[in-house]
N, C-alpha and C positions, 0 to 999 in steps of 0.2 A: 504494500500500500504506500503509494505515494503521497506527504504531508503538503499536498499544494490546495491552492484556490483562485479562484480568479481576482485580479484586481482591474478598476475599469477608473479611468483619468476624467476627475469631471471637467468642465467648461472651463477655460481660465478665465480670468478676469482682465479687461479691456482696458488697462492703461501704459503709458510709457513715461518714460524719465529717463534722463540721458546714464549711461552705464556707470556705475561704480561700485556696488556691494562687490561682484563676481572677477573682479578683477585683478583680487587675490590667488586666485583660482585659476582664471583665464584670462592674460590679458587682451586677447582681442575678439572679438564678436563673436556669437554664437553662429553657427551656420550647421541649421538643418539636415541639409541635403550629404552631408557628412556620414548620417546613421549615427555614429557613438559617440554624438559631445558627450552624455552622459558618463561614458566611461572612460572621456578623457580627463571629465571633474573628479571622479571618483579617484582614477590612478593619480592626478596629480594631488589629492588631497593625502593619500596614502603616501607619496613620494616627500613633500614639502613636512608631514610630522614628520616623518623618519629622519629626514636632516638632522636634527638635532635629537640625539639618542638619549641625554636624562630628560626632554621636554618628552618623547614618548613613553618614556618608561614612568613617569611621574602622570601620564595619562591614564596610564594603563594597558598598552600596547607593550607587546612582547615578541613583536616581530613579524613579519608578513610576506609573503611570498608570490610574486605574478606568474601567473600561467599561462602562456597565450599560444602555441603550438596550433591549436586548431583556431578558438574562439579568447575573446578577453574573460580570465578567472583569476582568482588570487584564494589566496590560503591566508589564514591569519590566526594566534593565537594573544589571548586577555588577560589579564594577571589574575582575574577574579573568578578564573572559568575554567574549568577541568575540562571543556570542550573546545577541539578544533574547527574552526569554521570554514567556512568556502563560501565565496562568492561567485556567482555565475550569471553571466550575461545575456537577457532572455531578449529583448530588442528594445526598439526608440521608436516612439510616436511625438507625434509635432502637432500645431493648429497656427494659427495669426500669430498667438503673441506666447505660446509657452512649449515648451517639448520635456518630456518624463519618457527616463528609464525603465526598462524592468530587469532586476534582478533575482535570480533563487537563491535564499540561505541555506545554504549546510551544513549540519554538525553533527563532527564526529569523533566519539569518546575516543578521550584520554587520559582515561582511570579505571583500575577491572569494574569496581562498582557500577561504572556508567556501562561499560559492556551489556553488563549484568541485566540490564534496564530493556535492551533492545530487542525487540520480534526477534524470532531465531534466525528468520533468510535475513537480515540486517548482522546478527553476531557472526553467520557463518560468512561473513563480508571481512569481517574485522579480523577472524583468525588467521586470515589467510597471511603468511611469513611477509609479501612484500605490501602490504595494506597501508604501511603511512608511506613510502616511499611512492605508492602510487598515488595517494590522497597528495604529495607534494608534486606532482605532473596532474593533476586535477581536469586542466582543458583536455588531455590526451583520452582520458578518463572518466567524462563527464555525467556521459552516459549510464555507465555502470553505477554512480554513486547517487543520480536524481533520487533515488528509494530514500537516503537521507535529507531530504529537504524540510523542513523545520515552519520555513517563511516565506515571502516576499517583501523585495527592497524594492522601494519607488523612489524614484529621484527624478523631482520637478525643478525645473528652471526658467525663469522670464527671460524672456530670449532679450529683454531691452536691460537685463543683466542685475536688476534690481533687486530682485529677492530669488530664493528657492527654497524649497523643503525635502526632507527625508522624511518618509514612510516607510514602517513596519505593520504589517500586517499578519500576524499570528495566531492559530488555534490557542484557549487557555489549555486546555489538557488534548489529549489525543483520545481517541474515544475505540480503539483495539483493544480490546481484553488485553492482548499480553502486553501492552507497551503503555498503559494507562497511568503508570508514574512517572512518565515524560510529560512535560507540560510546555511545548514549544515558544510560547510566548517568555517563561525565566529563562527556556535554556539559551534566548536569541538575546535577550534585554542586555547583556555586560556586554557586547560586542553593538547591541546599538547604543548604548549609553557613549561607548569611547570613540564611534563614528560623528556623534551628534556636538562630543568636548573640543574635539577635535576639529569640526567645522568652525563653530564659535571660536578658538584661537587664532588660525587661518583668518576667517573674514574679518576677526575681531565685532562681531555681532551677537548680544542676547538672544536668545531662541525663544519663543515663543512656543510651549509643547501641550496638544492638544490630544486628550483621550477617548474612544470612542469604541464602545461594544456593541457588538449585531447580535440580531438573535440568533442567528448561524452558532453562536458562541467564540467566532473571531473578534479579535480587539486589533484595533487599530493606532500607533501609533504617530502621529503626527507633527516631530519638531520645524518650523517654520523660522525661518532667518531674511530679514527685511521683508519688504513687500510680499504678500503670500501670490503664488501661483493658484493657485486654487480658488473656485467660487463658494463662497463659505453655504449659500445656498445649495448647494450641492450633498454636505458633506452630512448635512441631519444635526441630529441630536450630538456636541461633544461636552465635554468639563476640560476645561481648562488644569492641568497641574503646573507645581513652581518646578520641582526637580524628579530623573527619571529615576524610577527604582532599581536598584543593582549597578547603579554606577560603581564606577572604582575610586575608594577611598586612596589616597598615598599614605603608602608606609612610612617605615622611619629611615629606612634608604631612600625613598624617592624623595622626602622631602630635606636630605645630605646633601649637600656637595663634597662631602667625602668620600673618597676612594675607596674601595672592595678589598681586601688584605685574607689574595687566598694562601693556605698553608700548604705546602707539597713538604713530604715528609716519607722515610723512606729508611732501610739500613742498606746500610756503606755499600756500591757499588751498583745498584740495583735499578741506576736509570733514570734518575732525578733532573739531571741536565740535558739529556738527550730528552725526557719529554717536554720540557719546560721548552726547549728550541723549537718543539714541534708544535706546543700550544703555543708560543708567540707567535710564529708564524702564522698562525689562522685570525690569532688576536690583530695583526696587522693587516693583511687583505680587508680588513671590515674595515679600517680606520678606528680601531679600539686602542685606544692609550694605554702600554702597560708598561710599569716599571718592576724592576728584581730587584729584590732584595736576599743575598747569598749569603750564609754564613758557614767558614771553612773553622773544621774540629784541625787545625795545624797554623803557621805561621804564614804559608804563602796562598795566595785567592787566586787555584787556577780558572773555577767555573766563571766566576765573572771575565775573566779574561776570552774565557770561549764563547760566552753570550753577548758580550758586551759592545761588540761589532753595530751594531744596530739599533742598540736598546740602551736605555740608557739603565745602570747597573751598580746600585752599590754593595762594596763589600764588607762583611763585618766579621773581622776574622781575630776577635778577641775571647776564643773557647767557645763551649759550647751553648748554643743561641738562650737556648730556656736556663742557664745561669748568669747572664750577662746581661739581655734582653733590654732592663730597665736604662741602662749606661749608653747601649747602641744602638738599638733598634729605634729610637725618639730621634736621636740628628739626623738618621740615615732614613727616615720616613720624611722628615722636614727638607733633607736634601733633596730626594724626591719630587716632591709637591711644589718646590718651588722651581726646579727646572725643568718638569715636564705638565703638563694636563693630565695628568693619569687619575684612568676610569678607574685602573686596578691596579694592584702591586701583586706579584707573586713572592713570597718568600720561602729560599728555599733553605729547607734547616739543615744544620749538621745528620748526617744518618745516623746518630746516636743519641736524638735529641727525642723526648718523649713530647707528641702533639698535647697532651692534658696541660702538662706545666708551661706549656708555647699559648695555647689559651687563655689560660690565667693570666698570663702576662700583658696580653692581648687587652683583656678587661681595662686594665690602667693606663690605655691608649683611646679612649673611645672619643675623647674629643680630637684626634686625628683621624682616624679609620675607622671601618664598619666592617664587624668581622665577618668573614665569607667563609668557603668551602675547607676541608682537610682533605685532600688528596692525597693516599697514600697510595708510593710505587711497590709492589712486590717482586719479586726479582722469582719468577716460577720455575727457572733453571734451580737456583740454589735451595728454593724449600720444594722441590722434589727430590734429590738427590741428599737432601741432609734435614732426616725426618727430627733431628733434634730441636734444631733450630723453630719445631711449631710450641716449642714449650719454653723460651726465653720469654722471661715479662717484656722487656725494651719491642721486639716483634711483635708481641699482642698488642701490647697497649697501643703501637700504632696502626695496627689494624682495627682494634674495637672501636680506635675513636673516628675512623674516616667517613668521610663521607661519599666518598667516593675511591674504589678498590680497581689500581690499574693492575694489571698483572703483564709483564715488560718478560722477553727473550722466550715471547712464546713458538719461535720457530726453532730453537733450541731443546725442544723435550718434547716428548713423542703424543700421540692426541688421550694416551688413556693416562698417563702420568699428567698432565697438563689438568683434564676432567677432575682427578682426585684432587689437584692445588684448588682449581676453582669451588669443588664442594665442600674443601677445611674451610675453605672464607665463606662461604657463607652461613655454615653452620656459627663460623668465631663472629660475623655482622652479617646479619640480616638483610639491615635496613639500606645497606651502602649499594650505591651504583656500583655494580661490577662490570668495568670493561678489559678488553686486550689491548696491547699494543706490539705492534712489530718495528722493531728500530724507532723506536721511541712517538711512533706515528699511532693516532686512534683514532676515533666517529669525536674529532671536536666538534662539531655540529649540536648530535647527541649531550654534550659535557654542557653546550654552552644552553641548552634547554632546559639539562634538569639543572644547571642553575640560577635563571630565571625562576623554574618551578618553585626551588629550595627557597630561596628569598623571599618567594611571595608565605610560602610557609613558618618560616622562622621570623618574619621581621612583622607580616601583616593578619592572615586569619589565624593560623594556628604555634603560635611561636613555642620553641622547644625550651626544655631544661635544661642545664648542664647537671650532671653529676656533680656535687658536694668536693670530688676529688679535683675537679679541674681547675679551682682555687685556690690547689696549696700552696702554688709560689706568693699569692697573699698573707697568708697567715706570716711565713718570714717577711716578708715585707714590714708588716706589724708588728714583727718581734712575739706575735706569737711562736708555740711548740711545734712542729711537724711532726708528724705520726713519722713511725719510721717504718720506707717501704721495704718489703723482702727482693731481691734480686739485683737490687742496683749494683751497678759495677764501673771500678776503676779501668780507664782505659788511657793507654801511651801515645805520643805522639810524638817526635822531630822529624824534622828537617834537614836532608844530605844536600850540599851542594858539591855539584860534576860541571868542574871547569873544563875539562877537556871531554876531549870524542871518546867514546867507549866503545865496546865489540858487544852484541847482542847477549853472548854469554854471559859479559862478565856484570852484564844488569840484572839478568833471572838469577846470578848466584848473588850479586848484590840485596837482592829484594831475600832471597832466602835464608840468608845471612843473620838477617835483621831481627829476628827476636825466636820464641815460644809459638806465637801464634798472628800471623800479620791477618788483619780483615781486610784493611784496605791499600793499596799506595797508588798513588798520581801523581803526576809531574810534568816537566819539558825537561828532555834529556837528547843533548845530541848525540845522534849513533854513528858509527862510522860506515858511510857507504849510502846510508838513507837520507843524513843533514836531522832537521828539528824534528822531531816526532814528542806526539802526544802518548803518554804510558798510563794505560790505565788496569791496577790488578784487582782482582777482585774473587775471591774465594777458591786460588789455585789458577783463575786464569788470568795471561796477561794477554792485552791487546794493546797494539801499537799503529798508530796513524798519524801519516803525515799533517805537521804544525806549523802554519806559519803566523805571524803577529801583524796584522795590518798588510796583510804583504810583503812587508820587507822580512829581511832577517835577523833573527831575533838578537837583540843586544844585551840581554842578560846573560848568568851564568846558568846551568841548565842546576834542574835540582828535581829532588822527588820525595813527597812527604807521605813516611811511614805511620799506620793507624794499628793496636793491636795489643797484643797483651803478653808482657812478659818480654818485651823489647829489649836488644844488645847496643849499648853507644858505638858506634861508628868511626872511623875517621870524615872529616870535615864533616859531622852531623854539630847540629844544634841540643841542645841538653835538652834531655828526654822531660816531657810533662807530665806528669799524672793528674787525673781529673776524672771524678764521676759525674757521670750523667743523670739524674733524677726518669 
């Protein structure tokens, strides 16, 4: 069963006045004979909020998407709305003085609950593996998804450019036994609410919204902006309201100008830099502002030097992040802020650094930043082959508290050892996005959805708790007691510096040299026969790739900084640290 109706344009009304409302919109004349001004108003109303990404996000808009392959469509998703919408281009009628669109609304669940809701040949739409990939080619597809149509969108315009309005036209409930707790008219209203906020900025015009129920048991809504198109004689019995129902309130992000400070957290080796390259990369195709913030458990900042090409990147390489936090992570956010725009900061912590005491920390920053996601990378090579490793507290704790669970070097282990990492995490979280990544690449797309979704959760309807625990770096702060945890551990660190070229061997027996037990070591080490290379070891493996600095050739002295426990001092090393990690 199809959720449609007819809608019929009445008379317009017989006056002119020289053009100005619509010229926000469009600045030159309407012209009929065209077929789609209306979906030229429409796209450039969706184009011009987009511009400016905290004006839509502070609307309520959460991104949107054109589709125009066969016909004009767009896809779009609302902060206040667990459903995805679709618009679809039904045609354009004209008279003397006015011409109206028509469009079909779409929506289609994006939450099991809302599945749950729908006719069967509707869910058996949704199960299908490529369902939102094809909902996001929607023109290609139009057809197969009209069965979700919800409404109709009427878009009036005075062709002498003076005023126009948006109609909504929607059943209150659906009247199918099995789908009778769908109610088309709430499920459309947060997506006409943000079309309707959204015009009014644009034209900079009050809206005038006018309500109107048939006995069909359709309702009609009707926001009107300057001069109405429509013959009010036409339209019957309506009530006037001041504001629409299910608008989007703004949160306590949207109404910030503070920057998002997500956390990537991770042990030693396991791919923290390599995704962080990958997530910038996506973060910048959009024109998304993001600054790093890197902090190295040793005395030299190679990651920042490998990020930092592009991006602007501070390093805070005074031990481990969540014991120092309050001393560096405040200049190195203010340094930020003031030389870039940034939407967002990534910081990326030490691999030995627990995400609960990085949050707490986090807390006594809030008049800079507004805390965002914990990403944690797993490294699925190392906790398949080293069953130990799922019983160290430092590895849970950064797993229980993500929010999001990457699992990195999954072409490295085979598909049924691979399955068993994937089902330990989510037995240890549940609740966390679990994705792959291969060479440090994932669905950002994916990441950067459910974090929109997250925010609208945490910050606006449903905000979360933290665990009692994720405050104890407070209590010292206070001079209160810290309970004391069981598993924390002392772990070593210097710094070798290698003036001269070395032979390949004599770096894997240098690295093995090195203590009891190394976890991690990286560096710039020149080799002989290769020139700069980048060394990165990490639980028995060493990988090596060529390094250059800017291009040119690097003017330092080469060096490589040892991570691990039970460390031998060296020749030309730096005196060993010890330091635990909470």
């Amino acid at each position: 069963m199809v959720w449609v109706f007819p809608y019929y344009l009445p008379h317009a009304v017989m006056e002119y006045l020289s053009p100005t409302l619509l010229d926000a919109l469009i600045p030159r004349s309407l012209d009929p004979s065209l077929n789609q001004e209306t979906v030229t108003l429409l796209h450039n109303l969706f184009t011009q909020i987009h511009i400016e990404r905290r004006k839509a996000r502070k609307m309520g808009w959460r991104g949107f998407l054109p589709s125009r392959s066969h016909h004009p469509c767009w896809t779009m998703r609302v902060g206040n709305s667990d459903w995805i919408y679709g618009i679809s281009y039904v045609g354009e009628r004209f008279d003397e003085t006015s011409l109206a669109g028509s469009f079909w609304l779409m929506a289609f669940p994006n939450a099991k609950e809302l599945k749950d809701l729908l006719p069967k040949g509707l869910r058996d739409i949704v199960k299908k593996d490529d369902f939102y990939e094809r909902v996001r080619e929607i023109s290609s597809n139009e057809s197969e998804f009209r069965p979700f149509t919800i409404a109709m969108l009427t878009l009036c315009a005075r062709r002498d450019k003076q005023g126009m309005s948006l109609i909504l036209e929607a059943p209150m409930r659906r009247t199918d036994a099995d789908a009778r707790k769908i109610r088309p008219l709430r499920v459309a209203m947060p997506l006409f609410s943000a079309l309707s906020r959204s015009l009014e900025a644009i034209l900079g015009a009050k809206s005038k919204i006018v309500f109107n129920k048939e006995e069909s048991g359709n309702a009609i809504v009707d926001v009107v902006f300057g001069l109405s198109p429509v013959d009010e004689e036409d339209v019957g019995k309506t009530y006037q309201v001041e504001e629409l129902p299910l608008a989007y309130k703004p949160d306590e992000v949207d109404q910030s100008n503070k920057p998002v400070i997500h956390i990537v957290c991770g042990f030693l080796g396991s791919g923290k830099t390599t995704f962080i390259q990958g997530w910038l990369n996506f973060l910048h195709t959009r024109e998304r502002f993001t600054g790093v913030l890197q902090n190295e458990f040793g005395e030299i900042d190679l990651d920042s030097r490998i990020i930092g090409k592009e991006t602007h990147v501070e390093g805070l390489n005074e031990g481990c992040i969540c014991c120092t936090l309050a001393d560096s992570l405040r200049p190195g956010i203010l340094r930020l802020v003031q030389s870039t725009p940034a939407e967002q900061i990534l910081l990326e912590t030490t691999g030995l650094a627990n995400p609960n005491n990085v949050l707490g920390s986090i807390d006594e920053l809030d008049d800079l930043v507004v805390q965002g996601l914990v990403v944690t990378i797993v490294d699925s090579k190392q906790m398949s082959e080293h069953p130990e490793y799922w019983n160290e507290d430092l590895r849970l704790a950064q797993i229980r508290r993500a929010d999001i669970l990457v699992c990195t070097k999954v072409d490295l282990v085979d598909k049924e050892s691979l399955s068993k990492v994937i089902e330990r995490l989510k037995e240890i979280n549940h609740s966390a996005l679990l994705m792959k990544a291969l060479g440090g690449f994932t669905n950002f797309a994916a990441l950067d959805e459910y974090f929109n979704t997250w925010l609208d959760k945490k910050y606006g309807l449903n905000s979360r708790n933290r665990s009692p625990e994720v405050n104890s770096y407070l209590l010292t702060t206070f001079g209160g007691r810290l309970k004391k945890v069981t598993g924390n551990k002392f772990f070593e660190t210097y710094t070798i510096t290698l003036k001269e070229k070395i032979e390949l061997p004599e770096l894997e027996n240098l690295i093995k040299s090195a203590g009891e037990h190394i976890l991690r070591a990286k560096g710039i080490v020149k080799l002989k026969d290769k020139g700069d290379v980048l060394v990165q070891f990490t639980d028995g493996l060493l990988n090596i790739e060529s390094f250059s600095d800017a291009g040119t050739e690097m003017q330092f002295d080469g060096w490589l900084t040892i991570i691990g426990t039970g460390l031998r001092q060296l020749e030309n090393a730096s005196p060993i640290r010890r330091e635990i990690c909470l």
